[in-house]
N, C-alpha and C positions, 0 to 999 in steps of 0.2 A: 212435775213429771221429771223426774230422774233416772239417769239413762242407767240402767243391769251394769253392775260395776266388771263382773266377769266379759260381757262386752265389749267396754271401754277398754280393758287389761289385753281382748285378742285383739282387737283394732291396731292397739299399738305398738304391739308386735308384730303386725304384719307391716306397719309403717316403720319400724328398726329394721325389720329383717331387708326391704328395699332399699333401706338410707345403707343398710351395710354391706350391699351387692353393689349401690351405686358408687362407696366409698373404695370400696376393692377396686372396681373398674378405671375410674379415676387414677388410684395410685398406680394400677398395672399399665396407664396408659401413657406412667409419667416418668414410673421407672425401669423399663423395657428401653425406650430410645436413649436413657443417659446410662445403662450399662451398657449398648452399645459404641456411647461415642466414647466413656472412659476404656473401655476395649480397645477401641482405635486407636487412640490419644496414648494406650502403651502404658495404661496405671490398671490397677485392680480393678474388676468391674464389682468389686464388691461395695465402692464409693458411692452407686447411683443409690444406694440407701440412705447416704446421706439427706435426700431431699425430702426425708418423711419427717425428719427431725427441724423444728423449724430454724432459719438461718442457715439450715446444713445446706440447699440447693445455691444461697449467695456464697457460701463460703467454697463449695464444689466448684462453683463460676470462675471465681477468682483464680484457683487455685488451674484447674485447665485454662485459665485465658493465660498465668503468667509461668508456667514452667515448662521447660524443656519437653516438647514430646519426641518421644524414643520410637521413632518412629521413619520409615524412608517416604519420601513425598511417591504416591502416585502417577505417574503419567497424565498429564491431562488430554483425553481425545477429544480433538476440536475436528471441524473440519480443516481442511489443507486445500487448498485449491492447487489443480493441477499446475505441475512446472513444463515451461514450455523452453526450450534454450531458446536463448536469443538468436533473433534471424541474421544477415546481414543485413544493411540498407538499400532499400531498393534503387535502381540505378536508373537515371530516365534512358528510355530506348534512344538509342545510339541513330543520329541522321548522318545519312548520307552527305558527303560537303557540296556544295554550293557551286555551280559554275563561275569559272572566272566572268570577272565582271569588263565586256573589251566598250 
């Protein structure tokens, strides 16, 4: 029993057509966040294509871990704990002197 070759032929294009929706997705999921870090980092975001090529994503690595980014740092918002000025020291209460001692 041998399976309708016309069959087998749309089987496996509907199993390409998912491997190449699944393949798109993947890349769009890989090259969206490195066009916007070479964005940031102050180079072409046209480099995040680099990572389709293979070695292109090691070579992209390197190349933003070692060069100058053109770029002004951020603010970093942390919290702050509130400023209190400094008190003076407290004084102990002040006694009354002592009857002479006859």
């Amino acid at each position: 029993m041998h399976p309708d070759p016309s069959q087998t032929l749309h089987f496996l294009a509907i199993i390409l057509g998912f491997y190449a929706l699944f393949f798109l997705a993947i890349l769009v999921a890989i090259v969206v966040p490195v066009w916007f870090i070479c964005k940031k980092a102050g180079f072409s975001p046209w480099l995040a294509f680099l990572v389709i090529v293979p070695f292109g994503g090691l070579v992209l690595l390197y190349v933003l871990a070692f060069a100058d980014w053109k770029v002004i740092p951020a603010p970093q918002f942390a919290y702050m704990p509130p400023y209190y000025p400094p008190q003076p020291p407290i004084q102990p209460p002040a006694q009354p002197p002592l009857p002479p001692q006859i």
